[in-house]
N, C-alpha and C positions, 0 to 999 in steps of 0.2 A: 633373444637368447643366442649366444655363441655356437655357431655349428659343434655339435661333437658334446655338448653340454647334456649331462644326465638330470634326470628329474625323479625327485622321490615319490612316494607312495602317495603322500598330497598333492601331486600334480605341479607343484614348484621345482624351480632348478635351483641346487643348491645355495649358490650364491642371495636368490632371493630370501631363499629360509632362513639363511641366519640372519639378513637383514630383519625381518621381520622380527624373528626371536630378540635381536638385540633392541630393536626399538616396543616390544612389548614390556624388555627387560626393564627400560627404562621408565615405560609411563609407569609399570608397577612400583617402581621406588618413588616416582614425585608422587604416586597415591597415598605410600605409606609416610612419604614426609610431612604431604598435608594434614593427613589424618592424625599424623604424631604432633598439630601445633593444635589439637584439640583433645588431648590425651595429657599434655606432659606440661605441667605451671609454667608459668615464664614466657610459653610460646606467643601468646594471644593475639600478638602484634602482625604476627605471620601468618594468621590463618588465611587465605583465599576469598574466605566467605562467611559473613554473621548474616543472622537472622536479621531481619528488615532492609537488609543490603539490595541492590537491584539483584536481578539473576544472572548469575557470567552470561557475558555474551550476548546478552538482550536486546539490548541498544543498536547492536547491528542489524536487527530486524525494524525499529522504530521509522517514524515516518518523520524528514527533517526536513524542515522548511516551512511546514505549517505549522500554526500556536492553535491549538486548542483553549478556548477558549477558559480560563478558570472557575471554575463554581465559586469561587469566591469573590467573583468582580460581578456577579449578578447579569449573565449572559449568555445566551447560546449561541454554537454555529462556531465556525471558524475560521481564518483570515490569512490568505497567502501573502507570505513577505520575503521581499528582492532578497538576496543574500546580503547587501552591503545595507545600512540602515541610518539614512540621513537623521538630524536631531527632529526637522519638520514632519519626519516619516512616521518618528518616533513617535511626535505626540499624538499624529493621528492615530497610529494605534493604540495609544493609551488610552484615545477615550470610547475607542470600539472595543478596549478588552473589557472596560470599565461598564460596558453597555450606555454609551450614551450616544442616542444618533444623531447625528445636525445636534447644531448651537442652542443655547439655553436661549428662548426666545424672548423679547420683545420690551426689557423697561421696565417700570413699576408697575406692582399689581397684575403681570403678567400670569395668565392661567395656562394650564395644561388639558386643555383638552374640555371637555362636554362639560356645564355646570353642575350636572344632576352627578357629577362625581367627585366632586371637591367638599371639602371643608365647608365649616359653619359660616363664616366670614364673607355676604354677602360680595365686599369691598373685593377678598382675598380668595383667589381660587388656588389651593395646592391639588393637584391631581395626583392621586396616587400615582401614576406613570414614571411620573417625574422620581420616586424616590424607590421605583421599583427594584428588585432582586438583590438588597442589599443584605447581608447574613449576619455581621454586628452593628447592632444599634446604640446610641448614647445611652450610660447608664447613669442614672440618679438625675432625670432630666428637670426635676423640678429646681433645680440648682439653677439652671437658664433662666430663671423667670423673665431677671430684669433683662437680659439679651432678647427675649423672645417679643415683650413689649415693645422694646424699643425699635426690634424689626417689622413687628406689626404695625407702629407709626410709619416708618416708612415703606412698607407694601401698600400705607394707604392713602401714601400720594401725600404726605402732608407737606405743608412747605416748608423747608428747614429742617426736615428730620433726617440727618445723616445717627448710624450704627456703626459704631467702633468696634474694632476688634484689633486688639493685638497678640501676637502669635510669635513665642518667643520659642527657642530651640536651637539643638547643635549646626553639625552641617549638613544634614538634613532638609534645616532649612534657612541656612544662607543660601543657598543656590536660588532659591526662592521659585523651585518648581511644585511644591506641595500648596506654599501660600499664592502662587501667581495662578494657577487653575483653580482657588478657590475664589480669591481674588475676580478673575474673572468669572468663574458661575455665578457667586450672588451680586455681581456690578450689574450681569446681563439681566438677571432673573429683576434683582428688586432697586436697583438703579446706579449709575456710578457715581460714586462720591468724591471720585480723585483718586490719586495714588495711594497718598498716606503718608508714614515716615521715611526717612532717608538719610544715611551717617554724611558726613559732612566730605569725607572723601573712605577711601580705601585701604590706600597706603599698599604692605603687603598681605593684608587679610583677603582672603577668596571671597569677597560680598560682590553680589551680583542684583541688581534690581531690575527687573522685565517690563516693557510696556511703558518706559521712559527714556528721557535721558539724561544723563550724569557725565560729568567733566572735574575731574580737581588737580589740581598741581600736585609737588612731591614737596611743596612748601608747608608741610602743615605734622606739627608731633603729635604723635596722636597714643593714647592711654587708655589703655581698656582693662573690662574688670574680670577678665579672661584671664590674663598675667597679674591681677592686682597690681597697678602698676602704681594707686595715687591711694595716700595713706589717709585722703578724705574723704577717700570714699563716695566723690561727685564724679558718678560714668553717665549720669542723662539716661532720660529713658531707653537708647537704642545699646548702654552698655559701652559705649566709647566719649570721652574727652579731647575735645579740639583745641590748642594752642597754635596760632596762626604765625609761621616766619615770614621770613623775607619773601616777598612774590608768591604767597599766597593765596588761591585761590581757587573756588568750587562752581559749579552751574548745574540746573536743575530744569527742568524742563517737559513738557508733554511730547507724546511722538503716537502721532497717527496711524501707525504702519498698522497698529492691534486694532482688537473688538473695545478694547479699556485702553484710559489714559492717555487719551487725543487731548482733555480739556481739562485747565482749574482754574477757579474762580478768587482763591485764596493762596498764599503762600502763609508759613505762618515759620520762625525762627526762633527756637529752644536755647538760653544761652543764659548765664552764671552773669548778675550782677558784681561789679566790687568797688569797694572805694577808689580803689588805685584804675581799674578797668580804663581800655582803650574806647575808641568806634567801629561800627561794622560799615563797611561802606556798600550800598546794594544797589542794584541796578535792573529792573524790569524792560525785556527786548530791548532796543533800541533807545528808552529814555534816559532821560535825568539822573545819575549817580545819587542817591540818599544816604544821608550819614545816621546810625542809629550808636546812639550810647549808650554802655553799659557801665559807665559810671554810677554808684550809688549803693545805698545798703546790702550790705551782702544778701544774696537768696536765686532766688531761680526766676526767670523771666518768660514770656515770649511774645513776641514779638508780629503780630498778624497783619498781612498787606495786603488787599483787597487790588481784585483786577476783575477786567472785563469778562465775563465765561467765555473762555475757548482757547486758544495755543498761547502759548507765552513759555519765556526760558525768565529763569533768576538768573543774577549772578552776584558772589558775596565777594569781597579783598576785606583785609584788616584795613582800616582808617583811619591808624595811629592814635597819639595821645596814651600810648599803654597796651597794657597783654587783654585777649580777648578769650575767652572760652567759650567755645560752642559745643553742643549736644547734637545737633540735627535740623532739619527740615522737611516741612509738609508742605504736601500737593493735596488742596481740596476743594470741593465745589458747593455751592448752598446745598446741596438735597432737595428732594427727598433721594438717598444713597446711600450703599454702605462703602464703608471704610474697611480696609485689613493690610494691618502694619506689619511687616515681615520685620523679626526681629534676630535674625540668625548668627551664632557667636559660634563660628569654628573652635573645638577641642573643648567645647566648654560641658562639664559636669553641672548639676541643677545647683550643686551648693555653692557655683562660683558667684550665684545671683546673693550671696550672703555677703557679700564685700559690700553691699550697697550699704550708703550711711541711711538707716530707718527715716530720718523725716527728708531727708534728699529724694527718692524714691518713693514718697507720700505724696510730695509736691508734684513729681514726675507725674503722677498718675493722677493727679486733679489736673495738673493740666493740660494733660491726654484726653481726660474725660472721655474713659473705655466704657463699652458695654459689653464688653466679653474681654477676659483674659485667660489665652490660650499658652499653656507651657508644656511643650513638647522636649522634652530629656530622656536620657537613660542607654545612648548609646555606647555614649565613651565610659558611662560606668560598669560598661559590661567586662571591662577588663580589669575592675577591682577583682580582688580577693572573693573570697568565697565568704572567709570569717568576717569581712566588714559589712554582707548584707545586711545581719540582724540591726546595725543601727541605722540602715539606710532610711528606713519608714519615716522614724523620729524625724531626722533633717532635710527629707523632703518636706514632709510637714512645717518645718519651721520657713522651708523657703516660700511655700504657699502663703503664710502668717505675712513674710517680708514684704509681700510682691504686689500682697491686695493691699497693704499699708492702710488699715483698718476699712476699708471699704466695703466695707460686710452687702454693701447693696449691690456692688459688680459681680456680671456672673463669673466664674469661671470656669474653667475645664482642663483634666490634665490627660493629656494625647501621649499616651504610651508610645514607648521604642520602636521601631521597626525590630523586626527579627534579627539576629548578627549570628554567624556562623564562625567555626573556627574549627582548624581540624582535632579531630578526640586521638585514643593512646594506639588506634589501629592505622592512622594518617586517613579517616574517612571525615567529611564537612558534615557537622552535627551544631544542632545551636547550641551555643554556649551556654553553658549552665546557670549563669548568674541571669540571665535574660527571664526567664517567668518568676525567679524571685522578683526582680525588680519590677515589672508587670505589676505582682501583687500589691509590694508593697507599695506603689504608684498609687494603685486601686483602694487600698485602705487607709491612705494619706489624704485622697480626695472624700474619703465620705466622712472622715474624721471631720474636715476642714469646709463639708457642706460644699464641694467643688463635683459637678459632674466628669465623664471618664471615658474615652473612647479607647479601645483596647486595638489599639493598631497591629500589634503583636498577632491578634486572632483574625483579625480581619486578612490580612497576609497571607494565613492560613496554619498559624500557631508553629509549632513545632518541624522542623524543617521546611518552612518555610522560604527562609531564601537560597537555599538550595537550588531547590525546584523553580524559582523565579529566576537563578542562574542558566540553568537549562533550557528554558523556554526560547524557543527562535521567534522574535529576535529578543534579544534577552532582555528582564525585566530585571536584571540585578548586575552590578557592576561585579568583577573578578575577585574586587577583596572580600566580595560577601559580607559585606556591613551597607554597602548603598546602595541604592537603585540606581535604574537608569532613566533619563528623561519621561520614557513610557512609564516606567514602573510609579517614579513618582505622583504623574501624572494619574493613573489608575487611585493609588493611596486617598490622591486630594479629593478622586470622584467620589470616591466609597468614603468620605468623612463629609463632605458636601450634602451627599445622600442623608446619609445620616441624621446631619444639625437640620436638613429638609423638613425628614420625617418628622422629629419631635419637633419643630414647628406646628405642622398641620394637625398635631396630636393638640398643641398650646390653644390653636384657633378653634381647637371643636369642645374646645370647656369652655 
C-alpha cells in the first residue's frame, strides 16, 4: 500500500476496491452470458457445459501417467507407462490391459492349467482361465459348428489337420494387428499352420504382413476391387489382381525373429489360367528357377510346391510367353495348425466385396478351403448418410450370400466396427450416430444369414467408447478417433481370441 493511502470501512484501500468491484463486475456478466446460452435458442453451441460432459476443471486433478486398467478388457490392477510409448512397448501393454499374462503356451492340445477344470474333451483341455474376464461373448455360436470341428481335429493332434480362417476388413485390418495377435494366440495355443495368404506385392496400398517377409518390385499393375478397377470382376481371393511388367518381381519368405512364422512346408500360388497366358517363373532359396504355365482353359488355378518344413524364401518373375495374372500366395505347413488369412482392403465399404464376379469368388473359396469366414466392415460406412442406413441390412446381407459362394457348410462370423467418433453441433467427440445403426443391422444380417457376431462396438465399451480409449495413457486410440493404436488393437484381437476360446470349450462340453 502507498504511504498516505486511505482505507475504507472494509479494510481495503481504495485502489484495491475497485479492483475488486471491477473484476466481480466482470465474472457477473460471463455468468449471465453463460446462463443466457441456456435460456435463449440458437445458443447451444456456446454453452460451457452439458450434461454427460466431464466436470470444468476435473482433469487437473486426474492422475496421469497411469492406465487404469479397463473393465472391459477383463482385468485388474494398473500399469505405469514411460511418457514416450515405443510400438514393442505398446504391444506389451496390450496384452496386460487385455489381462493376458506370459504367452499362450505350448503347441497343440495345450491346456490351461489343473484337468479337473477343463472341458469334456479328454484329448482337449480349455481352462476357464484361459478365456477369463471377458464381457462380450460370440453370439449365435451355433453358426461355428463346422470351424469348431475342425479346430477340434486339430487340438487333437491329428496329422494334416490344419483350420482356416480368413478375416477380411477395412484398415483395421490391413495393418494386420488384430489378425497378427490372433494369428499368433491360436498358432501358439493349438499349433502353427504357416502364415497364410499374401497379395503378390503392395504397390501403394498400406498392406502390411507381420511375422514374415515380403519383397516386390514397382514392376507389377495391380487392380483391386476397392476402385473396381476390372469390369470382370476376377480380384482373387485377397481382393487384388497381378499383371506382371518388365522386371517384375515378388519374394515371400518365413522370419524367425517371432513366436509364429519361422517355418513352411508348402508354398502354394493363386493364379488365372488363359489361352493366350504367359509362365511364372519360381524359384525356392537358392535352387533351380521352375517355369509354371498358365497357358490353358480359362478358370482359376493354384499351384502348390512342397518343401522341407522349416526356413525357405520363394521367389516369383514373369517367364514370358505372354500376360500372367496372379492373385497371391501362401505360407503353409502340414498341421496339425491353424491358419488366419489377413485380408485387409484400405477404404473399403462391405459392398465393395460385391464387384466380385459370383462363380470367380466361389472358386476362390474352394480353393481356400476356409473353415471360418470372418468379415469385419463398417467403418468407412460410418460416414454414409443417415438416410442410407435403412438399406444397409439388405446389402450387407447380400455381401454375406456373395462371399460364402454357396458354402452353406463354412462357418462364418461378422466382427462388428470398432467405435468411430466425430465431433457433435457443440464441437464435443461423441460417436457417430450411424455406428449402432450399423452394429445392428450387422447383427441382424448375420442371423438372417445363419452367420455368428461379435459386437466389437460393445466390447470397446459401446458408446463413447474411443473417446475414452483416446485418453487413456498411453493411448489406446489414434487422434482421428476411428483407429486404434498398436496396444488398443492388440487389446480388441485379445478380447475376440477370448471369445471364439470360450465358445469352443462351450462346443467340447456337448
Amino acid at each position: 500500500m502507498q504511504p498516505g493511502a486511505t482505507k475504507g470501512a472494509d479494510g481495503f484501500p481504495a485502489e484495491t476496491r475497485g479492483a475488486l468491484l471491477h473484476t466481480g463486475t466482470a465474472v457477473a456478466v460471463v455468468a449471465l452470458l453463460a446462463a443466457g446460452t441456456y435460456l435463449v435458442p440458437g445458443l447451444e453451441r456456446l454453452r460451457p457445459w452439458n450434461p454427460g460432459d466431464p466436470v470444468p476443471l476435473a482433469r487437473l486433478f486426474e492422475r496421469w501417467g497411469e492406465l487404469e486398467v479397463p473393465a472391459f478388457a477383463g482385468a485388474g490392477g494398473s500399469y505405469r507407462a514411460p511418457d514416450r510409448v515405443s510400438e514393442g512397448t505398446a504391444r506389451q501393454l496390450g496384452r496386460a490391459v487385455a489381462g493376458n499374462i506370459g504367452e499362450a503356451g505350448g503347441g497343440p492340445g495345450h491346456g490351461g492349467g489343473s484337468g479337473g477344470r477343463g472341458t469334456s474333451s479328454p484329448a482337449i483341455r480349455i481352462d476357464p482361465d484361459e478365456y477369463e474376464g471377458i464381457d462380450v461373448e460370440i453370439q449365435n455360436r451355433d453358426a461355428l459348428r463346422q470351424f469348431y470341428d475342425a479346430l477340434e481335429h486339430t487340438a487333437s493332434e491329428e496329422r494334416g489337420a490344419l483350420t482356416r480362417v480368413g478375416h477380411y476388413g477395412d484398415s483395421s485390418i490391413a495393418t494386420d494387428l488384430i489378425t497378427y495377435t490372433m494369428r499368433r494366440r491360436l498358432q501358439q495355443r493349438f499349433g502353427d499352420g504357416g502364415h497364410g495368404f499374401m497379395l503378390v506385392a503392395r504397390g501403394t496400398m498400406p498392406y502390411l504382413h507381420r511375422d514374415v517377409t515380403h519383397r516386390a518390385s514397382a514392376g507389377w499393375e495391380i487392380r483391386q476391387i476397392v476402385a473396381s478397377q476390372d469390369r470382370t470382376g476376377l480380384y482373387g481371393y485377397g481382393g487384388v489382381v497381378y499383371r506382371a511388367g518388365a522386371g517384375a518381381f515378388a519374394s515371400f519368405g518365413t522370419d524367425d525373429r517371432g513366436p509364429v512364422g519361422g517355418r513352411v512346408s508348402r508354398f502354394g500360388l493363386f493364379y488365372r489360367r488363359d489361352p493366350a497366358g504367359g509362365s511364372i517363373r519360381y524359384r525356392v532359396d537358392a535352387g533351380e528357377p521352375q517355369m509354371l504355365s498358365t497357358r490353358g482353359a480359362a478358370g482359376d488355378a493354384l499351384e502348390v510346391i512342397d518343401v522341407p518344413d522349416g526356413r525357405h524364401t520363394m521367389e516369383i518373375r514373369p517367364g514370358g510367353g505372354g500376360q500372367i495374372r496372379l492373385y497371391g500366395v501362401t505360407l503353409e505347413r502340414e498341421g496339425p495348425g491353424v491358419v488366419y488369412d489377413s485380408l485387409g482392403l484400405v477404404g473399403a465399404r462391405a459392398r465393395r466385396l460385391l464387384n466380385y464376379d459370383r462363380e470367380h469368388i466361389a472358386m476362390q473359396m474352394e480353393l481356400r478351403d476356409l473353415d471360418l469366414l470372418v468379415l469385419g466392415f463398417g467403418g468407412n460406412e460410418a460416414d454414409d448418410p443417415l438416410s442410407r442406413m435403412p438399406r444397409y441390412e439388405a446389402e450387407f446381407a447380400r455381401v454375406i450370400r456373395r462371399m460364402r459362394a454357396g458354402r452353406r457348410s463354412m462357418s462364418c462370423l461378422i466382427f462388428a466396427p470398432l467405435d468411430q467418433a466425430g465431433r457433435d453441433q457443440y464441437g464435443r467427440m461423441r460417436t457417430m450416430p450411424t455406428v449402432p445403426l450399423i452394429v445392428e443391422a450387422q447383427r441382424n444380417a448375420a442371423r438372417q444369414e445363419g452367420c455368428a457376431f461379435y459386437d466389437t462396438y460393445a466390447a470397446m465399451g459401446g458408446e463413447g467408447a474411443m473417446s475414452n480409449w483416446a485418453r487413456a495413457r498411453p493411448r489406446l486410440a489414434l487422434a482421428d478417433f476411428r483407429h486404434a493404436t498398436p496396444a488398443g488393437y492388440e487389446v480388441i484381437g485379445n478380447m475376440f481370441y477370448k471369445a471364439l476360446l470360450k465358445g469352443f470349450a462351450e462346443h467340447l462340453s456337448r
